[in-house]
Structures are given as C-alpha cells and as structure tokens.
mmCIF file of the N, C-alpha and C atoms, coordinates in Angstrom:
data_MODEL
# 
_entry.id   MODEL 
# 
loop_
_atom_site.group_PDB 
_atom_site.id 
_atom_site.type_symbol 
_atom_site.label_atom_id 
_atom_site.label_alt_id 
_atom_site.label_comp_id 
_atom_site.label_asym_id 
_atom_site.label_entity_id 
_atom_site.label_seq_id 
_atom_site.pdbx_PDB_ins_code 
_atom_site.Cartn_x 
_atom_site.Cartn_y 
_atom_site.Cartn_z 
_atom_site.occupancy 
_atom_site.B_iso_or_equiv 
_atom_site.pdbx_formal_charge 
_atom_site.auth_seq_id 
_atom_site.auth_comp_id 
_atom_site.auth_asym_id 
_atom_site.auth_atom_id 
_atom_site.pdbx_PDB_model_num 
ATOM 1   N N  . UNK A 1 1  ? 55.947 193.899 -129.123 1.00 0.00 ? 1  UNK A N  1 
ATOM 2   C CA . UNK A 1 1  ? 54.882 192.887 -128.983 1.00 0.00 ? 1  UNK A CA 1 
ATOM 3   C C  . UNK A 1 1  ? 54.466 192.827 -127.505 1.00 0.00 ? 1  UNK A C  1 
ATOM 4   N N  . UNK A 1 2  ? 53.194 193.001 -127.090 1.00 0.00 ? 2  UNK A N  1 
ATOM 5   C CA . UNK A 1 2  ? 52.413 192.941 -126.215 1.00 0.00 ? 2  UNK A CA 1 
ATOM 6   C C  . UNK A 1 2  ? 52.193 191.597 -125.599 1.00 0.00 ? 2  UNK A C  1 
ATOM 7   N N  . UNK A 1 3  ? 52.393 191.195 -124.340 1.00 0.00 ? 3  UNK A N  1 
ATOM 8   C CA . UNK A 1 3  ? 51.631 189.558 -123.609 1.00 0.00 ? 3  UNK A CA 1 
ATOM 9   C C  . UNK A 1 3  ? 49.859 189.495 -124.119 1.00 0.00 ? 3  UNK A C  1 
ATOM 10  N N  . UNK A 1 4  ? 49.903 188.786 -124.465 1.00 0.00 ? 4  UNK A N  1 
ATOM 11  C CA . UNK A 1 4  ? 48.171 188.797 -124.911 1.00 0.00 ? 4  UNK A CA 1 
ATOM 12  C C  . UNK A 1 4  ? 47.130 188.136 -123.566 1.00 0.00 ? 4  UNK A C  1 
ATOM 13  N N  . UNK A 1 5  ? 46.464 188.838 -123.354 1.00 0.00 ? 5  UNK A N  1 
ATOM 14  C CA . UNK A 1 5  ? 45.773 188.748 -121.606 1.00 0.00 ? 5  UNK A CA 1 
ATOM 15  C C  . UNK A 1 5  ? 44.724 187.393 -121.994 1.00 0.00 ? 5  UNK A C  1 
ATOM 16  N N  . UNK A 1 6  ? 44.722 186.406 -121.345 1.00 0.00 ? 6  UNK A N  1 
ATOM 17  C CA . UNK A 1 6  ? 43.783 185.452 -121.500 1.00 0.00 ? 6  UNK A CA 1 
ATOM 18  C C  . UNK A 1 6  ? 42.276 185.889 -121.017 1.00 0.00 ? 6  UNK A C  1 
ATOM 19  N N  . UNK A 1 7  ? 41.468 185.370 -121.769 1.00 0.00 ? 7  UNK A N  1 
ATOM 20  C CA . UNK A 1 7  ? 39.933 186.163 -121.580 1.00 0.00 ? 7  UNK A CA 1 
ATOM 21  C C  . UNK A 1 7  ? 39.648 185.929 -120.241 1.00 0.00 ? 7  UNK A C  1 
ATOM 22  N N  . UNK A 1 8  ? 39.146 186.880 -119.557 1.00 0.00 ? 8  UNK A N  1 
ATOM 23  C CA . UNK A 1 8  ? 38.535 186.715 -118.109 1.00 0.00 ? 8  UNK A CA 1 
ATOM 24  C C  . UNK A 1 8  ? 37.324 186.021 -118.066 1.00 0.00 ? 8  UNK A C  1 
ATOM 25  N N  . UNK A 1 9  ? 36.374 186.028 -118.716 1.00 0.00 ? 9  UNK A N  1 
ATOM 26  C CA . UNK A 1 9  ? 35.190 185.351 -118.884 1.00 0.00 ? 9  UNK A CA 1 
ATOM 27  C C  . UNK A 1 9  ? 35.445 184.145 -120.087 1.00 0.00 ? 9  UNK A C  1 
ATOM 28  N N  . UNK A 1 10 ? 35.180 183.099 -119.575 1.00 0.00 ? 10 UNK A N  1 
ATOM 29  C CA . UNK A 1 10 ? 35.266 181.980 -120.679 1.00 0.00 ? 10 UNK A CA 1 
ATOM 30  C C  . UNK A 1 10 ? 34.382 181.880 -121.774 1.00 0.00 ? 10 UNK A C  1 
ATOM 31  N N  . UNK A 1 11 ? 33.362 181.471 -120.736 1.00 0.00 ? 11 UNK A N  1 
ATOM 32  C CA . UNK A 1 11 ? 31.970 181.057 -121.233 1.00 0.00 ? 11 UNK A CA 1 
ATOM 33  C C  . UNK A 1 11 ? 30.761 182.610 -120.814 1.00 0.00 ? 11 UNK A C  1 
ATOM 34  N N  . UNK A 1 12 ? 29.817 182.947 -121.723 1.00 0.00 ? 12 UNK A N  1 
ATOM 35  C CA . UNK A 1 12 ? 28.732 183.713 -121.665 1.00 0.00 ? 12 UNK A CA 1 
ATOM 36  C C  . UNK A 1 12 ? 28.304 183.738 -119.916 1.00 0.00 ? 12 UNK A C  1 
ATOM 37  N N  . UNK A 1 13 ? 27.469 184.610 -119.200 1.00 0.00 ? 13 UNK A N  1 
ATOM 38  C CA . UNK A 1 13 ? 27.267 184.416 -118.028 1.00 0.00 ? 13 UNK A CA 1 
ATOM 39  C C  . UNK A 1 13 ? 25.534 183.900 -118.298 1.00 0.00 ? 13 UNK A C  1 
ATOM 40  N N  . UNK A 1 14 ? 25.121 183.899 -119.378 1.00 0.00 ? 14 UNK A N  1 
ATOM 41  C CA . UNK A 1 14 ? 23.377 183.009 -119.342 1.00 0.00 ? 14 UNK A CA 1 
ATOM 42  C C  . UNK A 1 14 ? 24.324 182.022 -119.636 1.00 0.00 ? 14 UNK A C  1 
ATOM 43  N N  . UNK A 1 15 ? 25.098 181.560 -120.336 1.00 0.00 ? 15 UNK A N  1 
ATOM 44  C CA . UNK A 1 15 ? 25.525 179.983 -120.810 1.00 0.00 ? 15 UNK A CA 1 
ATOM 45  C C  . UNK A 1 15 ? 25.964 179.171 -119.776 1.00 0.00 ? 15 UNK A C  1 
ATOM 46  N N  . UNK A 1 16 ? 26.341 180.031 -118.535 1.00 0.00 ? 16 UNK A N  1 
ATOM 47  C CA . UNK A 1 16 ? 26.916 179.293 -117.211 1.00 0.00 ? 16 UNK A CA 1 
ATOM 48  C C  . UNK A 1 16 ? 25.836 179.075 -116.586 1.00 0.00 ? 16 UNK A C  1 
ATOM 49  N N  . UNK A 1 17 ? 25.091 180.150 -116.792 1.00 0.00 ? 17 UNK A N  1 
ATOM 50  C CA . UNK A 1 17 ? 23.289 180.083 -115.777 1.00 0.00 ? 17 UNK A CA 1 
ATOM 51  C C  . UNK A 1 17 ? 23.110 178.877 -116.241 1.00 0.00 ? 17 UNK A C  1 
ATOM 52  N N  . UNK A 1 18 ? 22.743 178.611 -117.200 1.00 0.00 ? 18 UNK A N  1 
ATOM 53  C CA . UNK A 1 18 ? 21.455 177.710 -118.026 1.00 0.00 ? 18 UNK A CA 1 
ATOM 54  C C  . UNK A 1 18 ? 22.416 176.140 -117.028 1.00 0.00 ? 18 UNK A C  1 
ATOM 55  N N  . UNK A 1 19 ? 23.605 176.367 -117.513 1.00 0.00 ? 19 UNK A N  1 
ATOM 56  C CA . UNK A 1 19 ? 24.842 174.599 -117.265 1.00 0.00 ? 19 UNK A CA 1 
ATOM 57  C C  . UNK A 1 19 ? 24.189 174.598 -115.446 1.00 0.00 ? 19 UNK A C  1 
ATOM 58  N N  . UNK A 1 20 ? 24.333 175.828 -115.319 1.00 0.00 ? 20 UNK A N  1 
ATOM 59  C CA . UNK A 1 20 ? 24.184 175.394 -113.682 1.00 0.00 ? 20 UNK A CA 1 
ATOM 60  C C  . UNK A 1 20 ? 22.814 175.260 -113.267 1.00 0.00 ? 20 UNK A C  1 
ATOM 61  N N  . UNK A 1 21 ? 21.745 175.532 -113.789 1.00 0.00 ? 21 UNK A N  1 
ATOM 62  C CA . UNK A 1 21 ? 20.349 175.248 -113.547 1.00 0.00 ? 21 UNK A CA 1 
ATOM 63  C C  . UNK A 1 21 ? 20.197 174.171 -113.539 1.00 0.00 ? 21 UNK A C  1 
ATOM 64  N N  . UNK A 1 22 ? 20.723 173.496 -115.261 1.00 0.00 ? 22 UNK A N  1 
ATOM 65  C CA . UNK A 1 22 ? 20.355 171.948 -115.421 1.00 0.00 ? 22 UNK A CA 1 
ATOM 66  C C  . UNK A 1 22 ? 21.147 170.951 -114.343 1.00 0.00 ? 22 UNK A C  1 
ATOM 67  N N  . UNK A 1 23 ? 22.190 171.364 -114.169 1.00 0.00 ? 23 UNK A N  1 
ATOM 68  C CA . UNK A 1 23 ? 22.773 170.493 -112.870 1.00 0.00 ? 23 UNK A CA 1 
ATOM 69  C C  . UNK A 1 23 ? 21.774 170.398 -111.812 1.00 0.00 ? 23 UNK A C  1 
ATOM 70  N N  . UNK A 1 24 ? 21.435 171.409 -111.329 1.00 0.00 ? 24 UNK A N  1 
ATOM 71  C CA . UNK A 1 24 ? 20.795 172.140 -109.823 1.00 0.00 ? 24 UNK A CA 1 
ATOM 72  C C  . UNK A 1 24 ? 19.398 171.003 -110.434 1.00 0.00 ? 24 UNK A C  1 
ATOM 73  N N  . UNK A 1 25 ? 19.087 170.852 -111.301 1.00 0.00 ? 25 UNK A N  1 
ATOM 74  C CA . UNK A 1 25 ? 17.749 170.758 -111.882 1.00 0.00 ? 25 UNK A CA 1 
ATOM 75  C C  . UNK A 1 25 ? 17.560 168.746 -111.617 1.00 0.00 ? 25 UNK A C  1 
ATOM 76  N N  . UNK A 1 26 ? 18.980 168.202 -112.420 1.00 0.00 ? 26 UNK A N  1 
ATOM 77  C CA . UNK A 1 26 ? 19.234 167.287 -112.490 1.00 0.00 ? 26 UNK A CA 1 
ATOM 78  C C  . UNK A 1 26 ? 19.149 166.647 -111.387 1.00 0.00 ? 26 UNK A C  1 
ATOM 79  N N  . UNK A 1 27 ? 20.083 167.221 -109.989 1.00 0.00 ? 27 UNK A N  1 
ATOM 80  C CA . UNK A 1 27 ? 20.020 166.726 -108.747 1.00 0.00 ? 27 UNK A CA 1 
ATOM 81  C C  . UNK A 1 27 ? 18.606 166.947 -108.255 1.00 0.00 ? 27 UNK A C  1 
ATOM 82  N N  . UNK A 1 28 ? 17.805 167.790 -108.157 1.00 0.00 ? 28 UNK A N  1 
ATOM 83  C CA . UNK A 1 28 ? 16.874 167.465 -107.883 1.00 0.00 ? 28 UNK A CA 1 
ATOM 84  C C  . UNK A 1 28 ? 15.827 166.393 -108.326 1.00 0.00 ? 28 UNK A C  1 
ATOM 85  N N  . UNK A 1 29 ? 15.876 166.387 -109.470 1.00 0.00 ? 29 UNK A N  1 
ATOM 86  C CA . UNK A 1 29 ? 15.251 165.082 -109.830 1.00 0.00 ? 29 UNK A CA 1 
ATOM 87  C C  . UNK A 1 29 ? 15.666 163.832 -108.886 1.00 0.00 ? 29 UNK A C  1 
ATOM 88  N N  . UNK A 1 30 ? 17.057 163.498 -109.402 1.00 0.00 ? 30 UNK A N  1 
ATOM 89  C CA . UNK A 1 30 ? 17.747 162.373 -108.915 1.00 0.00 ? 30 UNK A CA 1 
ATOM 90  C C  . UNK A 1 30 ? 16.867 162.755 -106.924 1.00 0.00 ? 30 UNK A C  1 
ATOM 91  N N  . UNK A 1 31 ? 17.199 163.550 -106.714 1.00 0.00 ? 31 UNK A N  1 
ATOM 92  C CA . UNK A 1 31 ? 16.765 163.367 -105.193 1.00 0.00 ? 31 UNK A CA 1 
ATOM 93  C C  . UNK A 1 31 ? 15.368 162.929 -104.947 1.00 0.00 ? 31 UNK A C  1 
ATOM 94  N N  . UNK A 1 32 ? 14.356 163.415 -105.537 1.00 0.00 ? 32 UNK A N  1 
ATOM 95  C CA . UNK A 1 32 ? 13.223 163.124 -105.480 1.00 0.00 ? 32 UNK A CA 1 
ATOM 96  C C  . UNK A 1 32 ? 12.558 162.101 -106.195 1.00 0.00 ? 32 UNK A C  1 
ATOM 97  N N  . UNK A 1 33 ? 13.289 161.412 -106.760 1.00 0.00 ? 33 UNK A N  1 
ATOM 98  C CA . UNK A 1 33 ? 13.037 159.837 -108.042 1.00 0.00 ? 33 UNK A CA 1 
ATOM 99  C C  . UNK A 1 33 ? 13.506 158.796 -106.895 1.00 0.00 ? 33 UNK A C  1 
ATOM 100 N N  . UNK A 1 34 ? 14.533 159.234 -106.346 1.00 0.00 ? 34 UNK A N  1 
ATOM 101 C CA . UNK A 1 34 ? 15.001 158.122 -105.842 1.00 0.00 ? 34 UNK A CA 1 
ATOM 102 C C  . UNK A 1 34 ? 14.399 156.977 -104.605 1.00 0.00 ? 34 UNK A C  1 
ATOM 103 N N  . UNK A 1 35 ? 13.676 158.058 -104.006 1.00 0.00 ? 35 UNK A N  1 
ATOM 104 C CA . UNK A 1 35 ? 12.749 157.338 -102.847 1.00 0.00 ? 35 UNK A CA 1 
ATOM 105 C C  . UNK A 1 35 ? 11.671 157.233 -103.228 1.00 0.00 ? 35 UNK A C  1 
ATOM 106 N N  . UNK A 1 36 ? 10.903 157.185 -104.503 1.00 0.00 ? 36 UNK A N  1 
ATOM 107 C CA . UNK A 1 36 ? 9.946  157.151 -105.067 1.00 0.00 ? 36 UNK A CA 1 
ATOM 108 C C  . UNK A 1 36 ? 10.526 155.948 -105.776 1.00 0.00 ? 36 UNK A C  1 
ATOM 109 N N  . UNK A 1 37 ? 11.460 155.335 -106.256 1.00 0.00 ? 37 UNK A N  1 
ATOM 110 C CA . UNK A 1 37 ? 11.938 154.458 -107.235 1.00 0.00 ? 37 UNK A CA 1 
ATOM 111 C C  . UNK A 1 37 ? 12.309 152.964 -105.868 1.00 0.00 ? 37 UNK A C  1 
ATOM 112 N N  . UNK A 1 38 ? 12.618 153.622 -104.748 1.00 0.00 ? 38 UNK A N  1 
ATOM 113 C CA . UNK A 1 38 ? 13.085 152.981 -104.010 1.00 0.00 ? 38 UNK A CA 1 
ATOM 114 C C  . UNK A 1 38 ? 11.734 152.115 -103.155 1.00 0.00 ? 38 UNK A C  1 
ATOM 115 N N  . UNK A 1 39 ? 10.690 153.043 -102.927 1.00 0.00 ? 39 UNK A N  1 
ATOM 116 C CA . UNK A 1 39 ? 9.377  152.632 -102.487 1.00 0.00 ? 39 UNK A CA 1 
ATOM 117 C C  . UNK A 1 39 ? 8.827  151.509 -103.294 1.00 0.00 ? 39 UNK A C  1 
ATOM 118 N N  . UNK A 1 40 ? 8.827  151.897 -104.537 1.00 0.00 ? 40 UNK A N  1 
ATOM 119 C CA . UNK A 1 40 ? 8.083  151.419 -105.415 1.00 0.00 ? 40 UNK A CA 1 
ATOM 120 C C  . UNK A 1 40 ? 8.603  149.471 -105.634 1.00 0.00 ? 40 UNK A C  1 
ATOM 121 N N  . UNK A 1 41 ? 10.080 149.751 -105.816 1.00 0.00 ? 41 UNK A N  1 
ATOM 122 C CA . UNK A 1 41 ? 10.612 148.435 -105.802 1.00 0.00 ? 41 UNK A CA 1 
ATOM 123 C C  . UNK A 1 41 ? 10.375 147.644 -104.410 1.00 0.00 ? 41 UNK A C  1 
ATOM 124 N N  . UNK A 1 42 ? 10.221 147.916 -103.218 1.00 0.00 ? 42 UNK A N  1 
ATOM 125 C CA . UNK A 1 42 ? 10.044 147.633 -101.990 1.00 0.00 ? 42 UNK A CA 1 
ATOM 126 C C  . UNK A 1 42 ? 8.211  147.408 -102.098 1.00 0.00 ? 42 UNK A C  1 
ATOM 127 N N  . UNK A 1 43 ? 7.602  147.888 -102.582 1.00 0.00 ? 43 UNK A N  1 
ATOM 128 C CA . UNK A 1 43 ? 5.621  147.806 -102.899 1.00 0.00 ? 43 UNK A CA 1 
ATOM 129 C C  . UNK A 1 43 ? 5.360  146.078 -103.750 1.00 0.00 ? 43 UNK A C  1 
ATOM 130 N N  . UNK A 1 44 ? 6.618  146.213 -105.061 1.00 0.00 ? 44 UNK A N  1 
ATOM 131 C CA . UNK A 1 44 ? 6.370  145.038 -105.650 1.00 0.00 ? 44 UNK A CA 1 
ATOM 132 C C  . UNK A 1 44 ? 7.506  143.707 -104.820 1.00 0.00 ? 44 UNK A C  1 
ATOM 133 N N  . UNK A 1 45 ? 8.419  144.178 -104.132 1.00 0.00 ? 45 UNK A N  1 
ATOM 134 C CA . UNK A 1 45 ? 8.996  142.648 -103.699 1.00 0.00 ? 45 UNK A CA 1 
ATOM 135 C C  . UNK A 1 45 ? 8.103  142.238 -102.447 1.00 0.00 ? 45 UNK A C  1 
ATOM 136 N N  . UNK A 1 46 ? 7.466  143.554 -101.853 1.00 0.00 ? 46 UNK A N  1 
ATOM 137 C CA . UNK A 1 46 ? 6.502  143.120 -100.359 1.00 0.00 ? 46 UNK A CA 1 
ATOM 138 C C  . UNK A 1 46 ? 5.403  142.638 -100.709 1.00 0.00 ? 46 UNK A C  1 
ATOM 139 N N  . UNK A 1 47 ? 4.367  142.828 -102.146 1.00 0.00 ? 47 UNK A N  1 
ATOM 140 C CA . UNK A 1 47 ? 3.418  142.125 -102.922 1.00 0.00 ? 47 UNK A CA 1 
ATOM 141 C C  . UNK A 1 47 ? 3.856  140.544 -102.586 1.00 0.00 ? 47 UNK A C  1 
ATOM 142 N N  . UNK A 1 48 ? 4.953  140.399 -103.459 1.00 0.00 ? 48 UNK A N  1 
ATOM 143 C CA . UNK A 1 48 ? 5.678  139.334 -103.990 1.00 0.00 ? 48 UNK A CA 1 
ATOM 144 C C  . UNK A 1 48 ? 6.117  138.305 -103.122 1.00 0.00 ? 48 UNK A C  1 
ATOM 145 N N  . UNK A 1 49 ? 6.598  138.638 -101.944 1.00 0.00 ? 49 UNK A N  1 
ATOM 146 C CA . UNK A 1 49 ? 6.931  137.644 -101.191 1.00 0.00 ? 49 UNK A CA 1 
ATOM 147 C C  . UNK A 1 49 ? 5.611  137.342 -99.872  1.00 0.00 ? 49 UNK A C  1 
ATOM 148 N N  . UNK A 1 50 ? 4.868  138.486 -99.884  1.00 0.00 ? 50 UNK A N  1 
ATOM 149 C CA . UNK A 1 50 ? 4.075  138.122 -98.645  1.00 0.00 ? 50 UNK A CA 1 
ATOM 150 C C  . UNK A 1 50 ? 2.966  137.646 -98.837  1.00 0.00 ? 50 UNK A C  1 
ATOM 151 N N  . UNK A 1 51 ? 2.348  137.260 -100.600 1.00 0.00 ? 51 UNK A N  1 
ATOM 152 C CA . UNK A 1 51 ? 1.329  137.142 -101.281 1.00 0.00 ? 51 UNK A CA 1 
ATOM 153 C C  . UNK A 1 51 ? 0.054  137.700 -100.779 1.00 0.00 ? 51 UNK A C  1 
# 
C-alpha cells in the first residue's frame, strides 16, 4: 500500500481567478462608495443644520 499524495491544486485555477476578482472587485467598490456615501451624509446634515 502506497501513501496517497494529497492533491496539489485544491480548487480549479479559473475558480480561484473568478474568488479573487470578486474580492479585488468588492474592495473596490467598498473604496469608492465610501467617500461618496460619506459626502453625501455630510450634504444632508450641512442642508440640515445650516438651513
């Protein structure tokens, strides 16, 4: 009986692409929403308090 070699590749190498795009993809959003989300709330409390 032979040691049985654990697979070197887990996952497909497009199936790792695609996981790591949507990450890469995700953070970018989040980076570019955020000071746009952040402005926006700062547009309506500076409306709001300075009438």
């Amino acid at each position: 009986m032979y040691a049985q070699q654990p697979p070197t590749r887990h996952i497909p190498g497009i199936l790792s692409y695609l996981d790591f795009f949507s990450k890469k993809k995700l953070a970018y959003v989040l980076f570019f929403s955020l000071p746009a989300v952040i402005s926006f709330l700062s547009f309506i409390l500076n409306s709001l308090l300075t009438n």
